[in-house]
Steps between C-alpha positions, in 0.01 A plus 500: 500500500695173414373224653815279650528127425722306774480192384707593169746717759556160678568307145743842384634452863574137453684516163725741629566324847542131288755728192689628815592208639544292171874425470676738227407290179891590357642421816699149450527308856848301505471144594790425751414131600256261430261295793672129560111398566278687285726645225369784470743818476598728773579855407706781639374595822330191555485348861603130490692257730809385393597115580875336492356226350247500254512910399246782567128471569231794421318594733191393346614161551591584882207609589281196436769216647501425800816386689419130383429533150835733493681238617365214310515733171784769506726268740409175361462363826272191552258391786531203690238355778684413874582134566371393154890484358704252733596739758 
């Protein structure tokens, strides 16, 4: 009788799982835009959030800004304290 080993099943397991969902090593993404903050390329199916004025943003980028630090970088907006500027 053969005496089973799991822990090398797991490891065979594993390399097949990691092989599966490896992206096609001949498959060529195509870069359609580039990030405005980051510039880092987004490819075909990419998600990404277009802006009239200052181009497309990965997501990447999107999900660490918050609403401030959108403005301040993709909309070069600026920040100004009440009542300290003559009004």
């Amino acid at each position: 009788m053969m005496d089973y080993d799991c822990r090398s099943s797991e490891k065979r397991l594993a390399a097949v799982e990691n092989d599966w969902l490896a992206a096609p090593e001949n498959a060529e993404l195509l870069e359609v835009y580039t990030c405005s903050l980051c510039g880092n390329p987004i490819f075909e199916s990419d998600e990404y959030l277009a802006v009239d004025c200052c181009g497309e943003i990965c997501s990447e980028c999107l999900e660490g800004l918050t609403a401030k630090d959108f403005a301040l970088a993709a909309l070069d907006l600026k920040t100004g304290a009440a009542g300290t500027e003559g009004r």
